[in-house]
C-alpha positions in Angstrom: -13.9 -37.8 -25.4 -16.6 -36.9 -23.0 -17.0 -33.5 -21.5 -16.5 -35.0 -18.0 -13.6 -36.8 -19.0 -11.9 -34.1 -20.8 -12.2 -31.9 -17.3 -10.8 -34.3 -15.4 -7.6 -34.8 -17.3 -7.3 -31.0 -17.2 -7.8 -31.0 -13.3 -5.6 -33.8 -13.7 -2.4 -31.7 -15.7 -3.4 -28.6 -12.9 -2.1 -30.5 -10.3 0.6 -32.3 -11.5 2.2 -28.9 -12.8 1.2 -27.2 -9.6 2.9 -30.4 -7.8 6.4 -30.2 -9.3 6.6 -25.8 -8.4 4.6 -24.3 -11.4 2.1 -22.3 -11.1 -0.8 -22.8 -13.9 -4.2 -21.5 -13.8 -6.7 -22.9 -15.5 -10.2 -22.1 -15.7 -12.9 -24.6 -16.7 -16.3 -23.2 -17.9 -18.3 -25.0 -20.1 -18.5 -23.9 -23.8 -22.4 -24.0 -24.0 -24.2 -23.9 -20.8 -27.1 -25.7 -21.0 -30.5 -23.6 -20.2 -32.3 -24.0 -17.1 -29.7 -27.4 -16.1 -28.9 -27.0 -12.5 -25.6 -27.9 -11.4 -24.2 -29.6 -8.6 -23.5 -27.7 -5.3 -19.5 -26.6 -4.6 -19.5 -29.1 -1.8 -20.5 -32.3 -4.1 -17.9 -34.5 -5.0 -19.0 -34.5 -8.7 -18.6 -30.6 -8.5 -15.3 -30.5 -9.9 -16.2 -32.6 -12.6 -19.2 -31.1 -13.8 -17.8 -28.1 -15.5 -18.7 -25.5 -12.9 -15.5 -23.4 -13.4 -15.2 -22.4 -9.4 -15.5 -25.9 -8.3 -12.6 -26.9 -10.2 -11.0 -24.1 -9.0 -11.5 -24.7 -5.6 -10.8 -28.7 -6.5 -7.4 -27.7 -8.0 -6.8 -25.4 -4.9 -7.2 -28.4 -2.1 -5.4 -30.9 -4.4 -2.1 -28.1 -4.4 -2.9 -27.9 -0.6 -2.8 -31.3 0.1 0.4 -31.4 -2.1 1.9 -28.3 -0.5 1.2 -30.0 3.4 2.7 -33.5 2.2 5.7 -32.0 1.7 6.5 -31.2 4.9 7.0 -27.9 7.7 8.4 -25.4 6.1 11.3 -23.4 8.1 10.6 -20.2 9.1 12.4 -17.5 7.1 14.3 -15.0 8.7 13.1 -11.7 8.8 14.7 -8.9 6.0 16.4 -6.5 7.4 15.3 -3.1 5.6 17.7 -0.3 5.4 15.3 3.2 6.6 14.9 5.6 3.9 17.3 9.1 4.6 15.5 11.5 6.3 17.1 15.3 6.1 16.7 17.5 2.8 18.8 18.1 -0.2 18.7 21.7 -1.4 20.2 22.9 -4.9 22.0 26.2 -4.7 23.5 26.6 -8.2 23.6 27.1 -11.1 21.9 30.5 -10.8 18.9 30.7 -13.3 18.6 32.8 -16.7 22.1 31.4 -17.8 22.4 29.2 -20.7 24.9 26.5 -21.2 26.5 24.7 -24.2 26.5 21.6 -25.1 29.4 19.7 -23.8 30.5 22.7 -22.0 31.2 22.6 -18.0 29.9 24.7 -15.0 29.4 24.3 -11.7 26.2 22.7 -9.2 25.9 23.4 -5.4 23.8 22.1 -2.7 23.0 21.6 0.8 22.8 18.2 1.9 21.5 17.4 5.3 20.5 13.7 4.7 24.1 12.3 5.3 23.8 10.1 1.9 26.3 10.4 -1.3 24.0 12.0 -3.9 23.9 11.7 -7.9 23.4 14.4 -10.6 21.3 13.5 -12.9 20.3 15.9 -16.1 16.6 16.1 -16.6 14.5 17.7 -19.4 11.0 19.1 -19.2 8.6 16.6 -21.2 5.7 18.6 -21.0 2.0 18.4 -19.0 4.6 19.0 -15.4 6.2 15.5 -16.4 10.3 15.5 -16.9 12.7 12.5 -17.8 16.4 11.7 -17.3 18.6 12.2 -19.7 22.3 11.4 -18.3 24.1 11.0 -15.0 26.3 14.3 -14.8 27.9 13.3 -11.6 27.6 9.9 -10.0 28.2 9.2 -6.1 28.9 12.6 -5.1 30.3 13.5 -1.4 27.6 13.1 1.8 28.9 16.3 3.4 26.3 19.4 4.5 27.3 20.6 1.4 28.5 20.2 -2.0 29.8 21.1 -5.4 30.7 19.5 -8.5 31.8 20.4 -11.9 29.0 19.3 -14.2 29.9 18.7 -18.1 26.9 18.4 -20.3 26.5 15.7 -22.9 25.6 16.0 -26.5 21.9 17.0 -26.1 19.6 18.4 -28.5 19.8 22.8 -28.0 16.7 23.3 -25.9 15.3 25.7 -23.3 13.9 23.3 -20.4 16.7 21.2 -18.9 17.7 21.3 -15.8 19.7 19.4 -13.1 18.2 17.1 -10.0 20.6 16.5 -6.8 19.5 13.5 -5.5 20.2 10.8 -2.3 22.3 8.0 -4.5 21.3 4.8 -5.4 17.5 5.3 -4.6 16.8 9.1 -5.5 14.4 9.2 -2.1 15.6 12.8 -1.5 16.6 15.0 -4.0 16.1 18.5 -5.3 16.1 20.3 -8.9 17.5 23.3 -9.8 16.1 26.2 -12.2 15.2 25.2 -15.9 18.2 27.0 -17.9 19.2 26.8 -21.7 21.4 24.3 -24.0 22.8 25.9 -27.3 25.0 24.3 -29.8 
């Protein structure tokens, strides 16, 4: 099959798949460019089939235009309504650091809450290099009043030194607060 031909059935599959909702790039270059050949402009009709990779871009791009404007107006969409993200702050006010808890042993978390939002208690560790991670949900959908408390029991966790807990705006965690770092023994 000649070069020429071979592009054109691959321009050809491009728009067909483009046609019936998929989206497929392909890009055409030629394998061996041949030195010093010069090929035809972007505006020539033979430009897609030449090999020039951007031409048959550019071919495949007005084919799925001339597809896309066949098909008819489209109907405006209607615009999304975006819920605003909670302003106010969240402020943890216990537990009191230098006390160390045990593992699946209870205590209690505080805060001040000025956003209006129910907030979640999550249980973090330090990772290391300022980074930290979740480890469990302590207290999920926790009252929106100015403030707050909630009996926290620990999971299983590995004994450790840097965990700590984050009160934070439900759902989306755009406000939140962490407490101090405190201890896990077994």
């Amino acid at each position: 099959m000649c070069r020429a031909t071979s592009m054109a059935t691959n321009l050809a599959v491009a728009v067909a798949a483009t046609a019936v909702g998929c989206m497929l790039v392909i890009s055409l270059t030629p394998s061996r460019p041949d030195a010093g050949k010069s090929w035809p402009s972007a505006g020539s009709p033979t430009a897609a089939m030449s090999g020039h990779a951007g031409s048959a871009a550019r071919a495949a791009t007005s084919a799925l235009n001339a597809t896309t404007a066949s098909a008819g107006p489209e109907e405006p969409e209607e615009p999304e309504e975006f819920a605003s993200p909670p302003t106010g702050r969240i402020e943890v006010t216990a537990p009191e650091p230098g006390v160390d808890y045990k593992a699946n042993g209870s205590f209690t978390v505080a805060w001040k809450n000025s956003t209006g939002e129910k907030v979640d208690v999550w249980l973090r560790t330090a990772t290391g290099h300022g980074r930290s991670q979740r480890v469990a949900l302590v207290v999920p959908r926790a009252d929106a009043g100015p403030t707050g408390e909630a009996i926290v029991t620990l999971p299983k966790v590995p004994p450790g030194p840097r965990y700590f807990l984050e009160v934070a705006t439900a759902g989306d965690a755009a406000v939140g607060d962490v407490s101090r770092t405190f201890a896990i023994t077994e």
